[in-house]
Each structure stands twice: as C-alpha cells, then as structure tokens.
C-alpha positions in Angstrom: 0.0 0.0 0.0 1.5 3.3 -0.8 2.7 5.8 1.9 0.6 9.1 2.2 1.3 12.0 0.1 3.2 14.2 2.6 1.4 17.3 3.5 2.2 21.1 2.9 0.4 24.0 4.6 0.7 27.3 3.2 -0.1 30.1 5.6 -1.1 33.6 4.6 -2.0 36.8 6.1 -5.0 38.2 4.1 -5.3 41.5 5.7 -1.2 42.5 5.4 -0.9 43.8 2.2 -4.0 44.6 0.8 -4.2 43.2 -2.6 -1.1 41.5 -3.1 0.5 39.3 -0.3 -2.5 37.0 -0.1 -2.4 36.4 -4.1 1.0 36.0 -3.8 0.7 33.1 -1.8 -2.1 31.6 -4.1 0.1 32.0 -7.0 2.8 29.9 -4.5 0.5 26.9 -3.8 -0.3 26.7 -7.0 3.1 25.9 -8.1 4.0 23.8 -5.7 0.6 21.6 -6.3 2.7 21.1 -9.7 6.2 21.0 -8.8 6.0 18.7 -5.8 4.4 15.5 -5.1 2.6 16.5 -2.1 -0.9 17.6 -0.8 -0.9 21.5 -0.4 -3.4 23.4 1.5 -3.3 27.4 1.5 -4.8 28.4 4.7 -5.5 31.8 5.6 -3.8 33.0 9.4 -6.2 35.6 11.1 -9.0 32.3 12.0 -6.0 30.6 13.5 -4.5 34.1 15.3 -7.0 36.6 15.4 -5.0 39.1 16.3 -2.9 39.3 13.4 -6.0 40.6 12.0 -6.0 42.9 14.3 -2.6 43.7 12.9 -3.3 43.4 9.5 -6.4 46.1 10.3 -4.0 48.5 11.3 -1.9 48.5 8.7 -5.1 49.0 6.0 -6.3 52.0 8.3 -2.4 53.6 7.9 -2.6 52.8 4.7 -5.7 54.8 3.4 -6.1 57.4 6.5 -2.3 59.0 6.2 -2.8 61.9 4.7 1.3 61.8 2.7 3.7 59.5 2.5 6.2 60.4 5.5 3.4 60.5 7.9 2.4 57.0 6.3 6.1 55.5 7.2 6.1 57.0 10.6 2.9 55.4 11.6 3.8 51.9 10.1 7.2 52.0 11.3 5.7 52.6 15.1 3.4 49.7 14.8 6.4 47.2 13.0 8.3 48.8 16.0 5.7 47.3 18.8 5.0 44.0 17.1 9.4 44.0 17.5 9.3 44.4 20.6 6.7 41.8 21.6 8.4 39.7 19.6 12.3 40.1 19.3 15.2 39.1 17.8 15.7 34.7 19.0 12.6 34.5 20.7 11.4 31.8 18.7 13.9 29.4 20.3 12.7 30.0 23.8 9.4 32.1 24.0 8.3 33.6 27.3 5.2 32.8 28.8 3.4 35.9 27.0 4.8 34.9 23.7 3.9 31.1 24.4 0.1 32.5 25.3 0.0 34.3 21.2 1.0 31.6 20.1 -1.4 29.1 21.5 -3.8 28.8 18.8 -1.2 28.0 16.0 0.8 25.7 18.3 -2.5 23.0 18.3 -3.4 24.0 15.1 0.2 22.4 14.1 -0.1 20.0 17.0 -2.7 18.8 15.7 -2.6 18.4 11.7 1.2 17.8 11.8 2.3 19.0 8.1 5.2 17.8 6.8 6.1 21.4 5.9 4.5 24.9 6.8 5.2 27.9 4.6 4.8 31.0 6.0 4.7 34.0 3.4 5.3 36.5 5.6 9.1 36.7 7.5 7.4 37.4 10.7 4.5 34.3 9.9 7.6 32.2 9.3 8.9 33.2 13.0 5.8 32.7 14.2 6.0 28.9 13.1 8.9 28.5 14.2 8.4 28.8 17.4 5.2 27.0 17.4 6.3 24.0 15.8 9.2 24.0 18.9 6.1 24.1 21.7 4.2 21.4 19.4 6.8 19.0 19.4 6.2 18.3 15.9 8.7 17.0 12.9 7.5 19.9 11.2 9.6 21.7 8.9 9.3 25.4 8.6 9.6 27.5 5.0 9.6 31.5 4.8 8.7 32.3 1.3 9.6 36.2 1.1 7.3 37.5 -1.4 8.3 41.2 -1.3 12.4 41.2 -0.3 12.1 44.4 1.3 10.3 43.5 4.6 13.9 42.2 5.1 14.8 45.4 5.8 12.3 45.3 8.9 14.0 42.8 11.8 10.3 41.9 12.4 10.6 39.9 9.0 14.4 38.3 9.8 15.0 35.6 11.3 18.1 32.7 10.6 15.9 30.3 11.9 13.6 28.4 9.4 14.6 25.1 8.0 14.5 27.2 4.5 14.0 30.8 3.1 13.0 31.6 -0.4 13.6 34.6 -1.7 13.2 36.5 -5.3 16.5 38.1 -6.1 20.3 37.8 -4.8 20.9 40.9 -2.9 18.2 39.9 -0.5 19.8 36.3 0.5 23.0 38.8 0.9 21.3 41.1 2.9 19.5 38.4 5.5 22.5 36.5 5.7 24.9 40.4 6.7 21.6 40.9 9.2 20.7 37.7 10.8 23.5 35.2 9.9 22.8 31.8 9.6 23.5 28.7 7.2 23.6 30.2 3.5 22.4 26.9 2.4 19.4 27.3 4.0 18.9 30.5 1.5 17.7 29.6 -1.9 17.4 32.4 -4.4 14.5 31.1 -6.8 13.4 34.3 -9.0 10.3 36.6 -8.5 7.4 34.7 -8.7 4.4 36.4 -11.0 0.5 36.0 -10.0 0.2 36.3 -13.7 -2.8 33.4 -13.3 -4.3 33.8 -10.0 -6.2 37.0 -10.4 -9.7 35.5 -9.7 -12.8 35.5 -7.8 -13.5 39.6 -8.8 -16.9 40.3 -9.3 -18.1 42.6 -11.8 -19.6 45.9 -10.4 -22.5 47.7 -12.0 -19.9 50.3 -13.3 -18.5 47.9 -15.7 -18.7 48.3 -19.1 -20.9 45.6 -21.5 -18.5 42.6 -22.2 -19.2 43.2 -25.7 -17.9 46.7 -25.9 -14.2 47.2 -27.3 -11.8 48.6 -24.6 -11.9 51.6 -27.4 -15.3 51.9 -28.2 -16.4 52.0 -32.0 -13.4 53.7 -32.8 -10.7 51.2 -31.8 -7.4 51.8 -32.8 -5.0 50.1 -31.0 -2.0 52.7 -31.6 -3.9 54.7 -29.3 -2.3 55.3 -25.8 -3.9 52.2 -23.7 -3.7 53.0 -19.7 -4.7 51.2 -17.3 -4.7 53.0 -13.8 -4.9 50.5 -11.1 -5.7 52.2 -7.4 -5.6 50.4 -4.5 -4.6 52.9 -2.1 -4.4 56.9 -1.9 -7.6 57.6 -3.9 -7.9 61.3 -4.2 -4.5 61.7 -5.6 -5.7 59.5 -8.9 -9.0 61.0 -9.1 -6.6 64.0 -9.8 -4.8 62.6 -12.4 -8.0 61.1 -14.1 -9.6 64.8 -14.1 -6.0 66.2 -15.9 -5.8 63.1 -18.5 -9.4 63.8 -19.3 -8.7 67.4 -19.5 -5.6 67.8 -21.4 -5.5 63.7 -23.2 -9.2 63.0 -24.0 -8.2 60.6 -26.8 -6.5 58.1 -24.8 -7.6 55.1 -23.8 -8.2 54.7 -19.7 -9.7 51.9 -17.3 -9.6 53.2 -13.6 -9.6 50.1 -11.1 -10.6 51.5 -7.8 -9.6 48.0 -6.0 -12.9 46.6 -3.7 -13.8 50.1 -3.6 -17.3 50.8 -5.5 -17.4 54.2 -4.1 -14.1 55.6 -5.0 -14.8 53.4 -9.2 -18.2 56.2 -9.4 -16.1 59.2 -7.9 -14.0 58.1 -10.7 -16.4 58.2 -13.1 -18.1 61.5 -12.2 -14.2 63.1 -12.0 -13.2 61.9 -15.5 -16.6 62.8 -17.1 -17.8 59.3 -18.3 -20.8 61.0 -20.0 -18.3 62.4 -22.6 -15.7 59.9 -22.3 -18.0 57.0 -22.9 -14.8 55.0 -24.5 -12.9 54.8 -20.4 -13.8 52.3 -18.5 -14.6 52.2 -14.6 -14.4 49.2 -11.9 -14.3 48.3 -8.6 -13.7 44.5 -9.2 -13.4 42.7 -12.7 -13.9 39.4 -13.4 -10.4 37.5 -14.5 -11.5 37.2 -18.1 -12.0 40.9 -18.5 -8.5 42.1 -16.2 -6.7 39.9 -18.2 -8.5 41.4 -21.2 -7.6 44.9 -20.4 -4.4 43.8 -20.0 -3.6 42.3 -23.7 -5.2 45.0 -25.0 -2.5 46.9 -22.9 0.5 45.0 -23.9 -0.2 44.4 -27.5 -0.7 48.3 -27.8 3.1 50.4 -28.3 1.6 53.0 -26.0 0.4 50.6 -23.4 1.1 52.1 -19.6 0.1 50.8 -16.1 -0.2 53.3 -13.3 -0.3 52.7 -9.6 2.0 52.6 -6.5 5.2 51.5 -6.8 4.3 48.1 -4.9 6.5 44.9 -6.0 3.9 42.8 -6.9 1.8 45.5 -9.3 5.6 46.6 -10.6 6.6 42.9 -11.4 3.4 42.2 -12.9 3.7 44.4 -15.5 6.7 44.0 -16.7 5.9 40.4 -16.9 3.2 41.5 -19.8 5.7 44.0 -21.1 3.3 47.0 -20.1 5.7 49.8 -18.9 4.8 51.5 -15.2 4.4 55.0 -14.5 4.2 54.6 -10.0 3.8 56.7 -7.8 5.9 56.3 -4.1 3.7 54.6 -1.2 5.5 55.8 1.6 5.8 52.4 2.7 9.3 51.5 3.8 9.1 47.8 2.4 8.4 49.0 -1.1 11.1 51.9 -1.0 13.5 49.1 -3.2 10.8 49.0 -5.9 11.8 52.2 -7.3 15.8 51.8 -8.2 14.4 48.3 -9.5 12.4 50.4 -12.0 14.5 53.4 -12.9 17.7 50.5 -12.9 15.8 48.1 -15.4 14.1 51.3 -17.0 10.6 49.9 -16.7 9.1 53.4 -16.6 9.2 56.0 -14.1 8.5 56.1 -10.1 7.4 59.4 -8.9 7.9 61.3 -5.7 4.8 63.2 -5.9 1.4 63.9 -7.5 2.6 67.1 -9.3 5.7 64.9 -10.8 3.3 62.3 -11.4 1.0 64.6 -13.9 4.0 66.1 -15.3 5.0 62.7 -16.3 2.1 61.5 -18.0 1.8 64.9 -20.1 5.4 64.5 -21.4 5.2 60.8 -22.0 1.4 61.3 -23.7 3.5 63.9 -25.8 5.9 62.5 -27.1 5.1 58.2 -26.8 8.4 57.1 -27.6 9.4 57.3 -24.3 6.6 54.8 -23.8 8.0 52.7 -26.8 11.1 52.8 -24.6 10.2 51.9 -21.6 8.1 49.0 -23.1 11.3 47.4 -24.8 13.0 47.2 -21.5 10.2 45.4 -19.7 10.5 42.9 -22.1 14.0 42.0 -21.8 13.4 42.6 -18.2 10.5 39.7 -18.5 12.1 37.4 -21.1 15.9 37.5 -18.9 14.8 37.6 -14.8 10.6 36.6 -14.9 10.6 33.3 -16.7 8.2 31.7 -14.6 8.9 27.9 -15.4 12.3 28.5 -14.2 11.5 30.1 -11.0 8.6 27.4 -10.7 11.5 24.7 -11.0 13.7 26.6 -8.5 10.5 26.6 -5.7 10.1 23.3 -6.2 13.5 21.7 -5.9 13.7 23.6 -2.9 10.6 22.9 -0.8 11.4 19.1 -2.3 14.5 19.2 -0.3 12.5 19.8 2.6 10.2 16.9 2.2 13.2 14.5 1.1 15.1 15.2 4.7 11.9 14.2 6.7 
C-alpha cells in the first residue's frame, strides 16, 4: 500500500498587504501543487491568530487614513516597531510565557494536523511557526517564502531560523545573511514569482462596461495610448490625475480600477466625465477574463502604460506582460527598493509626488516614444529575470528538499 502523500500548509495573512500578499501566496501553492508530489493546503492565518488581523487592520487603516507618504512611514514604522518588541530578535527558540500565550492557537493547530512542511509567506509568519512548531513538538519543517524582499529590511521579518528561506533576487539572501546570519544553504534564491494566473474571484460591479464593448469603443485603434490606472490605495491623488488626462489627453484610452472600492470606481467616473468619455472604462472589481482582457489590449498596444504605487507585486506584474509602469511612491518602507528596480531596469518611471506624477504622464502622452522605450525594457526585463517555469522549477526543488530530509 502506498505511503501518504506528505502534507504542505501554506499560511497567509490576508489583511497584510491589501491586494497583493494573499495572491502572492495563491500563486505559491499553486506551483507547488505542480512542482511537488505533495498535498498543499493554502490556509488563511487571522482564524488561526486573530490578532494578526487585528494587525493586519491597522496597517489597511495607515494605509488609506495617512494623509502623505512620510506620515504613512512613521505610523507603520511605530506599529512594525511594537509587534518587534513583543516579539524580538531569537525568541522563537525559547518564548516567554506571553509569547507562548499568542501563540497558542497555532501551536495545536500544528499539534494537531502535523504538516510535513509549513510555509509561512510573511518573515514574521515564518517566525511565528517556528516557534510553534518548537512548543508542538512536531517533525515539522518550517519554510519563509519572502514575497516582497524588502520586509527584510524590517528585523520583524528576519530571522536565521527556518529550516528554509525563499527569496526572489540575490541581494536579499545577501542582505538576510549580513543581518541575521545563519547557514547560506538554507537560502535559496529562486526568482520573483508572478500572479500572472491567480487574479480570480473579482466580481463585476455595475460600473462595468458591457463585455461586448471594445476597450476603445467603436473607434478602436490600437495605436492609441492604452492606460490602465490600477488604485488600491491613496484615492484622491488619482482622481486628480483622471480629471488632468481627461482634460488635457481625452483621446487616450483609460480603465480606472478603484480595487474593492465601489465608491471611490463612481467618484471616478463623475471626476473623468464618463458621460463624454464613454470610450474609459470604470471598476471596482473585474472578473479575470475581462483584467486579463484589459491587459492584452494593454501589452499588445506600443503605447500601453500601467499606473499605480510602486508596490512589487503590481511593478513585477507588468513588466511580466511588457506594459511599462508610470508609480507613484507609497511611503511604505518595504516597497522603498521597488523604485531603483524600476528606474535601474528602466521599466518606466516612479514618482515622488502627484505634481511629478501629472507632469510625467503629459510628457510621455506627448511624445510616446518614451513609452515605446520603456516597453522594450520590460520585455528584456520579462524574457531575462521573470521566466516563470524557471522560478517554478527553483521553488520546487527547494521545498522538495525539505520533504526528502523528513
């Protein structure tokens, strides 16, 4: 009779990162349901730790409510700095009585379904396992799968301790290993993986345009500039911008995504003038046929440009369709690397602030070579660091070594 399948839990926070962590880790199960023969089970973390999403609530609230971007890093800083010091540097090899209390909940959850690996996709979710799977007294082994590298530069992220760290690019195996030390071995450097597939389960809202229509209306001409301005976080800033492109680039092509935010999709509307720029488009959620619509129509167009915060995951995204990025800073100190990856590998332009932002798109709307630029360089950026097969192989040979030292 055949041995079980081992067993691989995949734990998530949904509510740290907003959009992007969470389908990050979706997009990480998925490949290793193909790249390893095991049973894998993405679970989210705030049921098992509430308080997480107490943590996670936090940051959302910092993230909309801070009115610029150094307030924004001053308040998320102070709350990285109190989660710290509940939960510093080596505790995970002998927690305290408080820590062992917080950590309750996970500690049976692993006691009692005894995975043959967890994966935590946050550094600090990572520690967190650690630690539990010592008070368990499982066989467990513990994986940290970094999917933006620059929470390494938080210590709440860091830690030497898993059985195995993946993470997307050299420098940051170079940096953990300067910060926290360790066995280098136990540092695999598998390649930025893409959530080119896993952008499901959005509904269509009543803003939507009919499936049928053309992204460009009757007049479709797909030399026309094609933007796509994808908002997540800092609303009013793009309902500024969409007031200027409608005002000074009419002829464009636009869809505005305010992200799970129906409200902020009909401000949208109202602030572009759908009623004589019937050809934009305006959504709160999309299904996965029509984002992923938007976006060939994008990529296949010379003058295709994404424009959102410079987070990794939106950045990396883009490139990986060859759509050039015109971002605009977040403020937040883990995506402060995003924008020297973009100016380096000249995937378009990160912007300091609104006015540079506007200033930006009228020059590049001007003159759309600098698009046609741009665009060429997140190609060879795609085709020479975001081949997805590869980093798919890398993942799994590493989480397989894992399993085969059981």
């Amino acid at each position: 009779m055949p041995a079980d399948r081992p067993r691989i839990q995949v734990l998530s926070p949904r509510t740290w990162g907003e959009f992007g962590n969470y389908l990050a880790a979706t997009s990480f199960s998925r490949v290793l349901r193909t790249a390893v023969d095991a049973e894998v089970t993405l679970l989210e973390a705030e049921p098992i730790l509430p308080w997480l999403g107490d943590a996670g609530q936090r940051i959302r609230t910092i993230s909309l409510e801070s009115p610029d971007a150094a307030t924004r890093t001053r308040r998320y800083m102070q709350l990285m700095s109190q989660l710290q010091d509940r939960f510093p540097a080596g505790f995970e090899t002998d927690p305290t009585p408080a820590q062992t209390e917080a950590l309750a909940p996970l500690t049976e959850h692993l006691r009692t379904t005894a995975p043959d690996v967890v994966v935590g996709t946050k550094g600090f979710v990572a520690r967190l396992c650690v630690a539990a799977v010592r008070l368990a007294g499982t066989r467990t082994r513990v994986a940290s799968h970094i999917t933006n590298p620059g929470l390494l530069h938080l210590p709440l992220h860091r830690s030497a301790h898993p059985d195995l760290t993946l993470v997307g690019f050299p420098w940051a195996k170079e940096h953990l290993l300067a910060h926290e030390g360790g066995d280098p071995e136990r540092i695999r450097v598998v390649g930025p993986l893409v959530a080119q597939h896993d952008l499901r389960d959005f509904l269509t809202d009543e803003l939507a345009a009919p499936a049928a229509a053309p992204w460009g209306g009757d007049d479709d001409d797909p030399a026309r500039p094609r933007l796509i301005v994808f908002c997540n976080r800092g609303g009013d800033t793009y309902l500024r911008l969409l007031e200027h492109i409608a005002e000074r680039h009419p002829a464009t092509d636009l869809v505005f995504v305010g992200y799970d935010d129906p409200e902020l999709a009909r401000r949208a509307a109202r602030a572009a003038g759908a009623s004589r720029l019937a050809h934009w488009r305006f959504h709160s959620r999309l299904t996965q046929a029509e984002y992923f619509d938007y976006i060939t129509q994008a990529s296949r167009s010379p003058h295709g440009l994404l424009i959102s915060k410079a987070g990794p995951n939106t950045t990396l995204e883009a490139a990986y369709f060859g759509i050039p990025v015109l971002m605009l800073e977040s403020g937040l100190p883990m995506e402060q690397w995003v924008p020297g990856l973009i100016h380096e590998r000249g995937l378009g332009r990160a912007c300091d602030t609104p006015d540079e932002l506007l200033t930006t798109v009228d020059d590049w709307l001007a003159r759309p070579s600098e698009i046609e630029q741009h665009k060429k360089a997140a190609v060879e950026f795609a085709e020479s660091v975001l081949d997805q097969q590869a980093v798919a192989a890398r993942i799994g040979a590493a989480v397989q070594s894992l399993l085969d030292a059981r």
